[in-house]
C-alpha positions in Angstrom: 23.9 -21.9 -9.6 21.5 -18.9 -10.4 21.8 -16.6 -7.7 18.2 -16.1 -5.4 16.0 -16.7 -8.3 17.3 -20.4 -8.1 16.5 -21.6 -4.4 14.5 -19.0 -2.8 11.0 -17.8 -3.6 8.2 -17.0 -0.8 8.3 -18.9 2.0 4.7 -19.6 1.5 5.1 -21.3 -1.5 7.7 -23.4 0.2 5.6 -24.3 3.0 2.4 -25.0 1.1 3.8 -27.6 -0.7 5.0 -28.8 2.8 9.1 -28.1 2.4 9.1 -26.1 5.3 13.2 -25.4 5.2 14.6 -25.3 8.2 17.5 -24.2 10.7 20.1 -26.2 12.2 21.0 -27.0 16.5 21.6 -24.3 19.4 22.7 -20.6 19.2 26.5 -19.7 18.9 28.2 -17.6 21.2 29.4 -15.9 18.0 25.7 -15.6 16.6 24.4 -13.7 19.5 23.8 -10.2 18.9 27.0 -8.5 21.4 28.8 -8.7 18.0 27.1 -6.2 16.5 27.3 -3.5 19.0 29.5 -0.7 18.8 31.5 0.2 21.7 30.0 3.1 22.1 26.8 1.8 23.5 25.1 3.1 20.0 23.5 -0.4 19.3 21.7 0.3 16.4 23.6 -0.5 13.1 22.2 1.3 9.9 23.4 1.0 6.6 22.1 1.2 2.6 22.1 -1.7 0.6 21.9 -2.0 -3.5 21.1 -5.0 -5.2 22.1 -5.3 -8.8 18.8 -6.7 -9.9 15.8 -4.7 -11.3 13.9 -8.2 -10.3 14.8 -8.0 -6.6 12.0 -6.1 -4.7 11.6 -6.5 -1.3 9.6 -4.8 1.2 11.1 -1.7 3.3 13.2 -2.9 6.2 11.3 -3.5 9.4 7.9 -3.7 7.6 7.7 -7.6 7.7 8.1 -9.9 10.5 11.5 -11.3 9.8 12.9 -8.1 9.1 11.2 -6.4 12.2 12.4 -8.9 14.6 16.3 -8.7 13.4 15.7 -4.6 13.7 14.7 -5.2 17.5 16.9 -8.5 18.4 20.0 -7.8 16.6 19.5 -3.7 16.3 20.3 -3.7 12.3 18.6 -1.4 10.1 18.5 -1.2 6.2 17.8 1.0 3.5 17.6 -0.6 0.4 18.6 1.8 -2.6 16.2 1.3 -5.2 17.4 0.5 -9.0 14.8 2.7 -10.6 14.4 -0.2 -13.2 17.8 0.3 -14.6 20.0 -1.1 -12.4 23.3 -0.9 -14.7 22.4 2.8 -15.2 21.9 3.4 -11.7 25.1 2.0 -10.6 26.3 3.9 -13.0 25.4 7.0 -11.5 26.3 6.0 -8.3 29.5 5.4 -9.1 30.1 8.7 -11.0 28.9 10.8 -8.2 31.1 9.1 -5.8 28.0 7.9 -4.0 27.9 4.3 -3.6 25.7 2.8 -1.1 27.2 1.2 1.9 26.6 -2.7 1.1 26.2 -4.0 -2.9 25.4 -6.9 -3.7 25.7 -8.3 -7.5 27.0 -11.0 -9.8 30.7 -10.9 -11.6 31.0 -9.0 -14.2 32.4 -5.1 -15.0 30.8 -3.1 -12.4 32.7 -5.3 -9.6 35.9 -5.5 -11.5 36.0 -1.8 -12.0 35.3 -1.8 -7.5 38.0 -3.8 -6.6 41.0 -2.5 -9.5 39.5 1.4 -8.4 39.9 -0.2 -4.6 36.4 0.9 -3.7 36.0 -2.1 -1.5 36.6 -3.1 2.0 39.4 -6.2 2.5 37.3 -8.8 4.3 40.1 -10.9 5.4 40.7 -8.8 9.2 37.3 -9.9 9.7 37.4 -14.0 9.1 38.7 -15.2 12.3 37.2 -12.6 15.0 33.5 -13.6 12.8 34.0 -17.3 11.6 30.7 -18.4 10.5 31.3 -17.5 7.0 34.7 -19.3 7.4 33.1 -22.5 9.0 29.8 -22.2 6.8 31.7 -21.8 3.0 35.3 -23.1 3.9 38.7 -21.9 2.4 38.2 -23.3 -1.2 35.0 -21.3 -1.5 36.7 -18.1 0.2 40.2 -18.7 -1.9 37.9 -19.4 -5.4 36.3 -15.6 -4.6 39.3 -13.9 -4.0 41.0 -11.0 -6.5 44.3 -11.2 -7.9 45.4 -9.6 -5.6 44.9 -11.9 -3.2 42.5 -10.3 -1.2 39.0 -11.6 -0.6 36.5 -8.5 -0.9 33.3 -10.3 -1.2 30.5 -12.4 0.4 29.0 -15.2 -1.7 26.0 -15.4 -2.3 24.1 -18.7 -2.4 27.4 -21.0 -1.9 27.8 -24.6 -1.9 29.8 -25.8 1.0 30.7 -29.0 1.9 30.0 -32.6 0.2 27.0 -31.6 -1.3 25.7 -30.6 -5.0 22.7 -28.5 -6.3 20.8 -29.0 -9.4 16.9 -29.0 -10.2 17.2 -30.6 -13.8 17.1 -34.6 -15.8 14.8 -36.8 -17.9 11.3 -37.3 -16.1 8.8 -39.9 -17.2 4.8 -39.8 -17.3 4.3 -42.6 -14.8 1.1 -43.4 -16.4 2.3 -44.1 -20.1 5.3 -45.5 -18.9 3.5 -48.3 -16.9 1.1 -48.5 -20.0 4.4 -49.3 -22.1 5.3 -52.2 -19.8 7.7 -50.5 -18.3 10.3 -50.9 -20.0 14.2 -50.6 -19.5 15.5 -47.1 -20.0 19.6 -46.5 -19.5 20.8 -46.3 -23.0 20.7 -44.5 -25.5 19.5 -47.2 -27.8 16.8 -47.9 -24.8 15.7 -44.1 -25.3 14.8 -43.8 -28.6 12.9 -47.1 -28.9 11.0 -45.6 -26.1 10.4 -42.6 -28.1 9.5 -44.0 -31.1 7.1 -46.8 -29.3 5.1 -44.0 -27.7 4.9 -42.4 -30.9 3.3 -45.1 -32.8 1.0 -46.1 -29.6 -0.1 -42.4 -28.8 0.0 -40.2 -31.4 -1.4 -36.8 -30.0 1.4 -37.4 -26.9 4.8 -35.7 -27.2 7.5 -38.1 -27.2 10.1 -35.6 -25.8 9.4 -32.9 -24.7 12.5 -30.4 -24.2 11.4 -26.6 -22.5 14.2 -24.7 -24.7 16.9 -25.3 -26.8 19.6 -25.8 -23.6 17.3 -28.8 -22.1 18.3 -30.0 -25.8 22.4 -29.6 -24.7 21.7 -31.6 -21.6 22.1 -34.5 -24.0 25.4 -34.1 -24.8 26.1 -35.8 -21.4 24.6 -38.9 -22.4 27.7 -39.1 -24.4 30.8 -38.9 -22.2 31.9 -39.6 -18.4 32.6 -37.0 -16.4 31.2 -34.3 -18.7 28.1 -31.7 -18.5 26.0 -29.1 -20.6 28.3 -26.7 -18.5 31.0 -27.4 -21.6 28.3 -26.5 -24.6 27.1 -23.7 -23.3 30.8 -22.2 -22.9 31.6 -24.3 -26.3 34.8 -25.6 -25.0 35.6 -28.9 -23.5 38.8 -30.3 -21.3 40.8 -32.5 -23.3 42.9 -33.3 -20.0 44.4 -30.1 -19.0 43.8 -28.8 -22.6 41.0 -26.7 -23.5 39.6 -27.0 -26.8 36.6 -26.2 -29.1 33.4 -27.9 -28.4 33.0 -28.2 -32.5 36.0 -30.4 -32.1 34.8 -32.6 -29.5 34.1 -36.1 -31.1 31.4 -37.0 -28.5 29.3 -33.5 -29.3 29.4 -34.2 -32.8 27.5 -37.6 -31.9 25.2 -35.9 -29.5 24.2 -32.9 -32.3 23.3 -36.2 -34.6 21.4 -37.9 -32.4 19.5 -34.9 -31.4 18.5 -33.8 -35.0 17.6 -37.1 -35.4 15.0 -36.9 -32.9 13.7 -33.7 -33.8 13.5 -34.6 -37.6 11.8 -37.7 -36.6 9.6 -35.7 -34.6 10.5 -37.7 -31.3 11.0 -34.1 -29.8 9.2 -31.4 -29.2 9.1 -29.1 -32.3 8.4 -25.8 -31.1 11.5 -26.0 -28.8 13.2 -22.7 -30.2 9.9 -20.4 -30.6 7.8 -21.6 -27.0 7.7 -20.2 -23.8 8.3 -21.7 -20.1 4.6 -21.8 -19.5 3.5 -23.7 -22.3 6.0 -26.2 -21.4 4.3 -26.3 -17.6 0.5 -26.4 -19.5 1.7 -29.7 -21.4 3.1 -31.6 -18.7 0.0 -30.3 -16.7 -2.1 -32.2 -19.5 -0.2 -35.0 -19.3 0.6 -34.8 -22.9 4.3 -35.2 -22.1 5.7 -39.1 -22.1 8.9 -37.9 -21.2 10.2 -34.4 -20.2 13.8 -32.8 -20.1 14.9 -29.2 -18.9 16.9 -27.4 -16.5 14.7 -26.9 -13.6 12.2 -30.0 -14.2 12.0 -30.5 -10.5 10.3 -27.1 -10.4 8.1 -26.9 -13.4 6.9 -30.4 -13.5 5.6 -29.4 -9.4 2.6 -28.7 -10.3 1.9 -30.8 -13.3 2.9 -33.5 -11.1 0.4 -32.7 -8.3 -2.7 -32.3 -11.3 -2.3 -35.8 -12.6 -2.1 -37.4 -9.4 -5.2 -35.5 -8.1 -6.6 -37.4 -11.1 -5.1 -40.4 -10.8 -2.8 -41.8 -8.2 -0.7 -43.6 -10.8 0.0 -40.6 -12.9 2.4 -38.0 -12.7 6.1 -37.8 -13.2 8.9 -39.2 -11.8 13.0 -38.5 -12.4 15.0 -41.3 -14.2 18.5 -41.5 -13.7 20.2 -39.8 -17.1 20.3 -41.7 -20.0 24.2 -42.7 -21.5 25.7 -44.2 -23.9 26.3 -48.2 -24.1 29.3 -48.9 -22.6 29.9 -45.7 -20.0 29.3 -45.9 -16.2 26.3 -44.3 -15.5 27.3 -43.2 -12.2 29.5 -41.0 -14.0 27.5 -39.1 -16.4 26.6 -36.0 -15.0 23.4 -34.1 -16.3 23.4 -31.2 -13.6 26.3 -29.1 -12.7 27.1 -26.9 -9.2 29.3 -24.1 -9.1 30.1 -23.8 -5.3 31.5 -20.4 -5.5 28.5 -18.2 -5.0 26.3 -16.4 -7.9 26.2 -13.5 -6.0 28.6 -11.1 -4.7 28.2 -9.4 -1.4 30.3 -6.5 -1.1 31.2 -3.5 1.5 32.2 -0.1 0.1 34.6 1.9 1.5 31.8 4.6 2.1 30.3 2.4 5.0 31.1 4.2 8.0 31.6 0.7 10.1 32.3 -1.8 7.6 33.1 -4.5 10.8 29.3 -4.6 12.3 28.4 -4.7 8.7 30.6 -7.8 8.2 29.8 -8.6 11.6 25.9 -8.8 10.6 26.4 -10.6 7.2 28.4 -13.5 9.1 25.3 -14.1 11.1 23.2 -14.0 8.2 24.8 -16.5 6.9 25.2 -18.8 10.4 22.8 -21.3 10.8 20.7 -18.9 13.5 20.8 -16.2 10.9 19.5 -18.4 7.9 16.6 -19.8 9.8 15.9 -16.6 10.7 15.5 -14.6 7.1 14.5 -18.2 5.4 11.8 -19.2 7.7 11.1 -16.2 10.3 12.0 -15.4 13.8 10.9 -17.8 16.3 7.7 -17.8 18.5 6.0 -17.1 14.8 5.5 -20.3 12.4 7.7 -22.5 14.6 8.1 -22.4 18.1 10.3 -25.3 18.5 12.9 -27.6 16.8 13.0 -31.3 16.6 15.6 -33.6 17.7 17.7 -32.9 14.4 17.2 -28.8 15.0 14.9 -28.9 12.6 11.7 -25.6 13.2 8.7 -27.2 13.8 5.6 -25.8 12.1 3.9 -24.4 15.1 -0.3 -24.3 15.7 -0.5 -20.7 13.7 1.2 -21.7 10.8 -1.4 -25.1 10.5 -4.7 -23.1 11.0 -3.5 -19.9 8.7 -4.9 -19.5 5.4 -1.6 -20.3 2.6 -2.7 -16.9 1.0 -2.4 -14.9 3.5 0.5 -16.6 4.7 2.1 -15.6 0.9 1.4 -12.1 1.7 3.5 -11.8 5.0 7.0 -12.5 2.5 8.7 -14.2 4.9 12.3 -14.5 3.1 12.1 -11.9 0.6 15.0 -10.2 2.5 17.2 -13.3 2.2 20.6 -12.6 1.9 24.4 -14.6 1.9 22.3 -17.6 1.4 23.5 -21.2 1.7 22.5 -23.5 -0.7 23.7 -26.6 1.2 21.7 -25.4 4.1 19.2 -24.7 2.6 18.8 -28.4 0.7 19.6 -30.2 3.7 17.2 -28.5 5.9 14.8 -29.4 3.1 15.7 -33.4 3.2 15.4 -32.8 6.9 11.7 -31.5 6.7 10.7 -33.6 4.3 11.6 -37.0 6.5 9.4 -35.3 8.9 6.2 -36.3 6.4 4.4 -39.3 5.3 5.6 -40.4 1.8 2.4 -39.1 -0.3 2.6 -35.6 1.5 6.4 -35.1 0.8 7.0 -32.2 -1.7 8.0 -33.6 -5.3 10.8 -31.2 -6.3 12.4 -32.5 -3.2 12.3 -36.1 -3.6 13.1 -35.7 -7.6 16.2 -33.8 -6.5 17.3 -36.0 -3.3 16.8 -39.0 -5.4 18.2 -37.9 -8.9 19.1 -34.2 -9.7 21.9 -33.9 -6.5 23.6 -37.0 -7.4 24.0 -36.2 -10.8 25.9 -33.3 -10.9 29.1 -32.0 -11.3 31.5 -29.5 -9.6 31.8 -27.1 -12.1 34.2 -24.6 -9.4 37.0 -24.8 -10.8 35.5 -22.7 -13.7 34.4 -19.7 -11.5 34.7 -16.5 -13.3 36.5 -17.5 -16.5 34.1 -15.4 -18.7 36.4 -12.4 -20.5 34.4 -8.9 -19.6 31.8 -8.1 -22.8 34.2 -4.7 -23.6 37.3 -6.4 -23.8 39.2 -8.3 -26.7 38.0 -11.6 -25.9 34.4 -10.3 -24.6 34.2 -8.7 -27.7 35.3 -12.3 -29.7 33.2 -14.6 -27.2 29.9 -12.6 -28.4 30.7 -13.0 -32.3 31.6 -16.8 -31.6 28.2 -17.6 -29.6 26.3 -16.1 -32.7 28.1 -18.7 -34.5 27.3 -21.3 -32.4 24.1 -20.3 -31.9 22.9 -19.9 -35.1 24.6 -23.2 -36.3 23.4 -25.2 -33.2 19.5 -24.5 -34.2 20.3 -25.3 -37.9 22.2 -28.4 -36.9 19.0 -29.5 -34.6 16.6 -28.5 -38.3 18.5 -30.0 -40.4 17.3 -32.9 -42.9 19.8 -35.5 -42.8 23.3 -36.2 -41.1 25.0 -35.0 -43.8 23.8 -31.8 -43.6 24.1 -31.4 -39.7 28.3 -32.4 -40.2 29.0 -29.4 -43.2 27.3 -27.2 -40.5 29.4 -28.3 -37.5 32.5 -27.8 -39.6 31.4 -24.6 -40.9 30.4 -23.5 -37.3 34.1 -24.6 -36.9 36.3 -22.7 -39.2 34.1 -19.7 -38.6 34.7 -19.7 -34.7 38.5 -20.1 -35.9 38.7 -17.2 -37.5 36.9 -15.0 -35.2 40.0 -15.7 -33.4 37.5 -18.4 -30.6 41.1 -19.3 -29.8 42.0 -16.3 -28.0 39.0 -16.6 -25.6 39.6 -20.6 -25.1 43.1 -19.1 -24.0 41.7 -16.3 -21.5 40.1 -19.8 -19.7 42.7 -21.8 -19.8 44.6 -19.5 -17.8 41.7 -18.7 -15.7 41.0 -22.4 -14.8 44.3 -23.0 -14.1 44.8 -20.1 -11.8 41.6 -21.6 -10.2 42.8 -24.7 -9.4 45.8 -23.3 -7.8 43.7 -21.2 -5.2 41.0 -24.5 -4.5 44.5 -25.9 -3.8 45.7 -23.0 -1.1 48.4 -21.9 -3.7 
């Protein structure tokens, strides 16, 4: 899961299309503020914060509502560093001058390796039992999958995945209206599929059979093709061959994906600008209904407003999510389109320049308590919601009914969202939308309740198993994903099977001897050392 950028935008864009997200039961005794107070009497707790993201920019501390009220209720005060548009180089700076700010928070990669082997960072572990929502919330396999080798944990997920439940915005959506002008007809298989295709072809011309957003809505295929598999596997071009990793170019059921894709585009079932268009002329397509059927990552958020267009024109029109196509003779209940990595995009970390790393902790476990998330998710109480309903859900109070959306967009409600649940969030979001009539409930919601979350798969045990870009197998990783790359868009143009297989086997032997095997080995290790500590070992 993509960390922020994935599951939070403004609230007002949430709430407009009625998926007012919302907060769970009573206070906690360990939620209340008395935790965050120094000893001292010195109540107010100050501290700088840098986000590794040039995108992230949200307004100063205390000048919206949601942070203003946590400034006066729970007496915490932040300075956000700014990245001056280079957030690498920043860092970089930072680090050099020995003046790091007091929280970070980033994804995996060099800059937090380089923290925790030059033990710049605070062990959180003193803190988990004397602060246990993030315990409760994320659970021990979460915690155990973000710990360092040396068995310390020294970081806060961000955007985690607790519990039973699994994220995912992506699948196959049809045009309701062509598809009920087709007769409806069955879709599961493969073979089903392509008739489709090619019937809407020959009935409507000008109308894009497939259409696929970018070249890795053309990967999500590949599951179609084996159980218990995902996209995950092309996109790191490896696969599990039990407890075996080995090359994806090797995988018998990718080689009949790859023909069966370039079979499509060279019979122009597919969308044919796939490697050259942008995201918005996908979204301008579907908006003309031009699309009979539609595939990519986040479908449940591009095809929103498309969806709401066509059925402003027409009741009957619009899209709708269709369980993923497979192959004749697999369970369908086991082919997995979507794929949830509970550990966390993002890293929270404290630096051992914080003068009172513990109320910092202290402050980041409430965040990410139940009080804490409806807080910097939907605002403080007594402001758009006043009270909850019987499941401790926020109600949407008079003010937030009678005020204008744009202004409402203006007020950036959760813009300073941070140690996000994802499994909080989606539920509150079921729990909302149960709350509305069927026509008014919000369609990336429905298409993921009913589809996208039950069709993915728990990728965890793959957490951080990418070598770093400057090492050996970094350094081998990048040569063998130009490979791919470049053989993957010349597989999908190419004019006949023949062609597609002496390019998969080339792809092959050139991956072989850019010594791939070395990086499949850095993973195998990795993923095994995971599934040791999502075991307690």
């Amino acid at each position: 899961m993509k960390r922020k950028t994935g599951l939070a935008g403004s609230l007002a864009a949430v709430l407009t299309l009625g998926t007012l997200l919302a907060g769970c039961g009573a206070d906690k005794p360990n939620e209340g503020g008395t935790a965050l107070q120094t000893p001292d009497g010195d109540n107010l707790l100050s501290f700088t914060y840098y986000n590794f993201s040039d995108g992230w920019q949200p307004a100063a501390w205390g000048e919206t509502v949601t942070t203003k009220w946590i400034q006066e209720n729970k007496d915490v005060s932040i300075t956000y560093v700014p990245t001056n548009g280079n957030a690498k180089q920043k860092f970089n700076t930072m680090y050099a001058s020995g003046d790091l700010s007091d929280v970070i928070s980033l994804g995996p990669g060099p800059e937090l390796d380089r923290m925790v082997s030059e033990e710049q960072l605070v062990a959180l572990d003193p803190y988990l039992d004397k602060y246990p929502n993030l315990k409760k919330s994320a659970g021990d396999q979460i915690l155990n999958i973000n710990r360092s080798s040396d068995g310390k944990l020294y970081m806060i997920p961000d955007w985690y995945v607790p519990g039973d439940h699994l994220n995912g915005n992506g699948g196959y959506a049809i045009n309701r209206k062509i598809y009920s002008e087709m007769g409806s007809p069955k879709l599961e298989t493969l073979a089903d599929f392509e008739s489709y295709l090619r019937s809407v072809k020959e009935k409507y011309p000008d109308m894009i059979p497939l259409e696929v957003g970018n070249p890795y809505a053309i990967k999500m295929m590949y599951s179609a093709f084996k159980e218990n598999s995902s996209p995950y596997f092309v996109s790191r071009m490896l696969y599990p061959d039990g407890n075996e990793l080995k090359p994806i170019t090797e995988d018998p059921a990718f080689k009949e994906f790859i023909l069966y894709a370039s079979q499509l585009f060279r019979d122009k079932l597919m969308t044919q600008d796939v490697f050259t268009q942008k995201t918005d002329q996908m979204v301008e397509k579907l908006s003309q209904g031009k699309v009979a059927v539609a595939l990519e990552a986040n479908l449940s958020g591009r095809a929103r407003v498309p969806n709401s267009i066509l059925r402003a024109q027409d009741p009957d029109g619009g899209y709708e999510f269709i369980w993923p196509i497979h192959k004749e003779g697999l369970d369908k209940n086991k082919i997995y389109v979507n794929y949830t990595g509970r550990e966390g995009g993002g890293k929270i970390v404290i630096t051992k320049k914080a003068k009172d790393p513990e109320r910092i902790f202290a402050f980041l476990d409430w965040a990410t308590s139940d009080e804490g998330q409806a807080v910097l998710w939907f605002g403080p109480p007594g402001f758009l919601w006043d009270d909850k309903d019987e499941n401790g859900i926020p109600i949407p109070n008079e003010k937030y009914m009678s005020m204008d959306k744009a202004e409402l967009d203006k007020l950036h409600i959760s813009d300073n969202m941070m140690a996000g649940n994802a499994t909080w969030v989606d539920m509150a979001k079921v729990s909302r939308e149960n709350l509305l009539p069927e026509d008014q409930r919000d369609f990336q919601t429905t298409q993921q309740l009913n589809v996208a979350w039950k069709t993915s798969m728990d990728m965890t045990a793959f957490a951080n198993t990418d070598p770093q870009g400057d090492s050996e197998e970094g350094i081998i990783l990048q040569s063998a994903q130009d490979i791919f790359d470049q053989a993957f868009s010349r597989m999908i143009y190419a004019k006949s099977d023949e062609e597609v297989l002496s390019i998969l086997k080339k792809a092959d032997e050139d991956m072989k001897n850019a010594g791939f095997q070395k990086v499949i080995d850095f993973v195998q290790e990795k993923w095994q050392d995971n599934l040791k500590k999502m075991d307690g070992n």
